[in-house]
N, C-alpha and C positions, 0 to 999 in steps of 0.2 A: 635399409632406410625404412620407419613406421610411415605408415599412409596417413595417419593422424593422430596429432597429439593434442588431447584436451588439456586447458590450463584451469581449473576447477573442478571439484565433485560435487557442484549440487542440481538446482531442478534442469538449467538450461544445457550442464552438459552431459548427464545423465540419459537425455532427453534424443539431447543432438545422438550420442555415443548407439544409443536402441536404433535409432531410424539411418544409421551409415551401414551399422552392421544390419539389418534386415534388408538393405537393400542392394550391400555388399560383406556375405558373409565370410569370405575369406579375405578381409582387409585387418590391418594391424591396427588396431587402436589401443592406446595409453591412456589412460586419464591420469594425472597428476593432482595431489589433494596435500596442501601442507599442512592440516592439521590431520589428528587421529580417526577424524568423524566424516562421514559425507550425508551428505543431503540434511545437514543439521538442519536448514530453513524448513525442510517439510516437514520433518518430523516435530517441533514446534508450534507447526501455523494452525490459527485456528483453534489453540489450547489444546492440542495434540490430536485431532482430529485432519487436519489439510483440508481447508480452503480451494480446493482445485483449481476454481473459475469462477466465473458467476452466469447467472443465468441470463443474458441478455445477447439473445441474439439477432437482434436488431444492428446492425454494422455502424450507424453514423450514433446507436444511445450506447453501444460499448466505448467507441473512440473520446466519449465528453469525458470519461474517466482518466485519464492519463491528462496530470497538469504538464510534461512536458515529452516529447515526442509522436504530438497526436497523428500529424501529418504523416512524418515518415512511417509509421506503424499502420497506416491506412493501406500501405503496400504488401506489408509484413502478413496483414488481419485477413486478406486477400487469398494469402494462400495457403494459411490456417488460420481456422474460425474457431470459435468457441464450441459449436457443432463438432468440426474437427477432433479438437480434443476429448467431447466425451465417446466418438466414435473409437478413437483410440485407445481411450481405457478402456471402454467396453471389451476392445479384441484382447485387450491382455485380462481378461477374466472379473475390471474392477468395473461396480454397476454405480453410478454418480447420482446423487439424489440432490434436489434443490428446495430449499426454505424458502418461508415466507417474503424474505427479504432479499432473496435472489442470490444470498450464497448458494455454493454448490461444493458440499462432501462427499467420499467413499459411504457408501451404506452401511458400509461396518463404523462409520463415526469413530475408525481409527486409521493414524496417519501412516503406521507402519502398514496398511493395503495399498497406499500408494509407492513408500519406499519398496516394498518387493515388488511391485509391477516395474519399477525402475529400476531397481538393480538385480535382481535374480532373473529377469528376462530379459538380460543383455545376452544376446547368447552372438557368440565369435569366438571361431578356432583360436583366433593371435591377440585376444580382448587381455589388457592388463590394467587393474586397479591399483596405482602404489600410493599409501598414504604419506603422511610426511616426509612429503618431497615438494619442497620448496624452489619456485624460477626464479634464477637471479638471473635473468639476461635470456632475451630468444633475438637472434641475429640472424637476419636474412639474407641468405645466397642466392646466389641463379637457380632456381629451380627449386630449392628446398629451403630446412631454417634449422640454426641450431639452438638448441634449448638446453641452456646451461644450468643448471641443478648444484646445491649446495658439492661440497667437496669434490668439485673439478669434474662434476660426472657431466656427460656428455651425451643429450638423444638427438638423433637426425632425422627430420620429418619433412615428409612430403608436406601436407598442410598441418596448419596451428590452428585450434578454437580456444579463441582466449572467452574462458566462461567463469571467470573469480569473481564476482560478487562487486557490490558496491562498495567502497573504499571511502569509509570517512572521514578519514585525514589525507588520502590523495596518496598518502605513502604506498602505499598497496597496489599503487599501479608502474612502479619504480623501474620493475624488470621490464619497460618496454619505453623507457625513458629515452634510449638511444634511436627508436624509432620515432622519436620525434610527430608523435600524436599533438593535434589540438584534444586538451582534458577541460571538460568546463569543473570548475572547484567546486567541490562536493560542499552540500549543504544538509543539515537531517531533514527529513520530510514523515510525515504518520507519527506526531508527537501531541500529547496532552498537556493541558494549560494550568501551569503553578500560579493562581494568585495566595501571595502569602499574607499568613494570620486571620483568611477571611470569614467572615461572621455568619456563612450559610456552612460552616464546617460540618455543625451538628446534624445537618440533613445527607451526612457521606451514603450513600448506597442508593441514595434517593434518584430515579431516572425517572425522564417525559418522552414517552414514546416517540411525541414529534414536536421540534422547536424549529425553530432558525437563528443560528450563530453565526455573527456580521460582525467582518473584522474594521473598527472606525477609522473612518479616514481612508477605506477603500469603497470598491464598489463590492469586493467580494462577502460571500455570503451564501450556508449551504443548507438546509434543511434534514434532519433525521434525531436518530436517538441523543438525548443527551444525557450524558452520569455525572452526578455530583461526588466527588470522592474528597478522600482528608486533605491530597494536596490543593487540589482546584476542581477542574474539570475535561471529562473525559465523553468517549462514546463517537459512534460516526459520525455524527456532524461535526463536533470538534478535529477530531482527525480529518476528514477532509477539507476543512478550511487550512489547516497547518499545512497539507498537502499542496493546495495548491499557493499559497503564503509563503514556502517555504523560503523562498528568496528573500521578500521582504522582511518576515520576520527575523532573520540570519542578521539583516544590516539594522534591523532596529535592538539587536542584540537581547533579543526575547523580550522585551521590557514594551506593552503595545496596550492598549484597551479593546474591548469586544462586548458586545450586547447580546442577549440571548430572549430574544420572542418566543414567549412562552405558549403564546397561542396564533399561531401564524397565519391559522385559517380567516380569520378575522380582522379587521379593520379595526385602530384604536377608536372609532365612534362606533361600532360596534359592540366593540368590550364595553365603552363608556354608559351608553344607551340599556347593555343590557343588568350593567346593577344599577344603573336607575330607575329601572321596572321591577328589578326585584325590590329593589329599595323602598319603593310602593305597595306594594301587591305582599311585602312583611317586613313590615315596619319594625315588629316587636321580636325579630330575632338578632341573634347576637350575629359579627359580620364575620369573626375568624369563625365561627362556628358553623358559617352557611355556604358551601362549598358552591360557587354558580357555576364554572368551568370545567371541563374535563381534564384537570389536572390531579395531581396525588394532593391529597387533604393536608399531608404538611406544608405543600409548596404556597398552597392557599394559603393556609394562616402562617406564612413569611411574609409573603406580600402584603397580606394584611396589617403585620407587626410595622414592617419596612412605609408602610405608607401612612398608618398611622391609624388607620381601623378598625383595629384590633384595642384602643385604647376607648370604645363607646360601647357600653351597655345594649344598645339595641341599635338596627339600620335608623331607626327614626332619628337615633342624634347626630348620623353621618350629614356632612359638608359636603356641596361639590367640588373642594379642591379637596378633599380625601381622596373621592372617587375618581378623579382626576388622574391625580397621585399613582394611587395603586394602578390604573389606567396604562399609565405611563411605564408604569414596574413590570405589567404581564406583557408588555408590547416591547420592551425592551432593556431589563435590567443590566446596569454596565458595571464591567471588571475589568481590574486592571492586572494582567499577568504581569507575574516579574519571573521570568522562565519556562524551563520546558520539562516535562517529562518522558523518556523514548516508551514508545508504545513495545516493551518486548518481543512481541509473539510477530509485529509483522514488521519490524523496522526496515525504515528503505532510505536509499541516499539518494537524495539529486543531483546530479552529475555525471562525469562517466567520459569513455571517451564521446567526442563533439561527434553528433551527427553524419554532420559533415565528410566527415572522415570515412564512410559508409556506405555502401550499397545496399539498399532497401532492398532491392530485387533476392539477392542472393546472401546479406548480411557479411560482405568480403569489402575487405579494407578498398578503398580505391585507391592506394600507391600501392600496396604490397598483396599480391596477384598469390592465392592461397593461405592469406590470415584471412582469419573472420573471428566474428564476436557473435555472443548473444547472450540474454540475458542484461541484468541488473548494471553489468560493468561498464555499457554504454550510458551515454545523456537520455535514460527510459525510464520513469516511474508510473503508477499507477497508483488511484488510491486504496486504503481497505476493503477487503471484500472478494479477493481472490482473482484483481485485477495485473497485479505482478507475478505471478503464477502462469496467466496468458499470457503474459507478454514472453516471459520466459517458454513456454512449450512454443508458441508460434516460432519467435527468433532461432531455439533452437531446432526448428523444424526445417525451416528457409535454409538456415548453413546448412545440414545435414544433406540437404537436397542437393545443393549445390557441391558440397566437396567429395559426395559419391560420385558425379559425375566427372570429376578428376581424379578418381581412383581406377 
């Protein structure tokens, strides 16, 4: 009988699979991967670089990141921290550097430093990788489970960590159908905003370091970079608002309006007051041509076009319902998405198995005494920025702890 079988090969049971075996090295572990690849997600994230974590290690400013299981993960964050993690890459040889913006990569700013800290220092006498091998079915006995594999094949395990990834049609979580989970229904979350045919196309590439995008009709609304591309728009504040939207927008069937304050720092009489001083103080310049804001020079003379100021020879023939206008445009220009675009490099599903179903403590099913989860496959997301990555090392830290000490 194996002491444990992993049901995935990527961050969280990779992760769990190093910390069973270093703390029990002559335990049998399995991983099972049904396609050809493992650890596709890292080797991806971050445009091939990996995303680790991020650098916040403040416990109550990492948990605001995770739009759903903040709470339970307060448990999880407990007894690995972000700290944690980079202490642990440290010991396997990888040194984590962090950016401006509080991601955190490998030094080598490549994501195969992370897959070989993860998998070439799995070290275990009875350690086995089998790729395409697919679970149709893990049935739980007294004491053990069996784990049913395409063509009748048959493994017998002390404990199960189911670590398959998020499931976007829900199909993906089928082999455990019979165990009769609450599944909350997956929905995409970390998506970019299609409004189609729209007339700011021509400024594709174009980004503001700092906005605020306010999804209408809610109260939500997030502040960071934002990119203009050919479909719509993209960049960390659009993905985090999708992130934690991700429900609502699912039942408004991507089809929503949104505003994007292009100067946040500021108050719209602020804006307004301050091109009516320049308005004054240079009369005789042209108004798309006089950039007053710390925005890119094209975004200016859009707004300018959009508002109608760009159609007067000099500020002296501007109106103050121009200035208004434009006013109005840098405080809030509204779009209306008709869709979505998946963010590639870090897609995540909301949903997963329900909570509920969970012990924080230890990440072990509460009906079936030796299953655990971790990772993405649970109701856990995070947003961009190397937030599901920690959630994944944490979860699988907490099982790995836990099912050593039933080996």
């Amino acid at each position: 009988m194996i002491d444990l079988v992993i049901v995935g090969g990527g961050a969280a049971g990779f992760f769990a699979a190093n910390e069973v075996l270093r703390i029990k090295p002559n335990a049998s572990v399995v991983i099972l991967e049904k396609t050809g690849k493992v650890l596709a997600k890292v080797k991806i994230s971050g445009g091939g670089r990996c995303n680790v974590t991020h650098n916040l290690l403040d416990f109550n400013e990492l948990l605001k990141n995770y739009p759903r299981g903040e709470l339970w993960l307060s448990e999880v964050f407990k007894k690995f921290s972000v700290k944690d993690t980079l202490n642990w890459f440290e010991n396997k040889g990888v040194k984590i550097k962090a950016e401006p913006d509080g991601r955190m990569f490998p030094e080598s700013n490549d994501s195969q430093t992370i897959i070989d800290a993860l998998q070439k220092k799995v070290v275990g006498n009875q350690f086995e990788l089998r790729t395409h091998s697919t679970v149709k079915n893990i049935i739980p006995q007294k004491g053990k489970f069996e784990v049913l594999l395409s063509e009748n094949e048959k493994i017998v395990a002390k404990n199960v960590l189911i670590s398959s990834g998020g499931s976007p049609t829900g199909n993906g979580l089928a082999y455990i159908n019979s165990m009769q989970f609450e599944i909350v229904p997956p929905a995409p979350s970390l998506f970019t905003f299609n409004v189609k045919n729209h007339n700011w196309v021509d400024l594709m590439g174009l980004s503001v370091t700092k906005a605020k995008v306010r999804l209408i009709g809610t109260d939500l609304e997030f502040s960071g970079p934002v990119l203009i591309t050919h479909w719509g728009f993209s960049g960390p504040a659009i993905l985090k608002l999708s992130s934690f939207a991700a429900r609502i927008l699912q039942e408004k069937e991507y089809k929503f309006n949104f505003s994007i304050d292009w100067i946040p720092d500021s108050s719209i009489e602020e804006v307004q007051n301050k091109m009516i001083n320049f308005q004054k103080e240079y009369p005789k310049k042209k108004p798309d041509q006089s950039p007053i804001f710390s925005i890119p020079k094209r975004l200016w003379e859009r707004i300018c076009k959009e508002s109608g100021l760009s159609g007067y020879f000099n500020w002296a023939e501007a109106g103050n319902k121009k200035i208004q206008l434009a006013s109005q445009l840098l405080k809030g220009t509204v779009f209306k998405a008709e869709g979505k675009t998946t963010y590639k490099e870090e897609f995540v599903t909301a949903g997963g198995i329900s909570l509920k179903e969970i012990n924080a403590e230890t990440c072990e099913a509460k009906r079936y005494s030796g299953l655990f989860f971790a990772g993405e496959v649970m109701d856990v997301d995070g947003v961009t920025g190397g937030f599901n990555f920690q959630a994944a090392w944490s979860t699988g830290f907490v099982a790995a702890t836990a099912i050593s000490k039933r080996i």
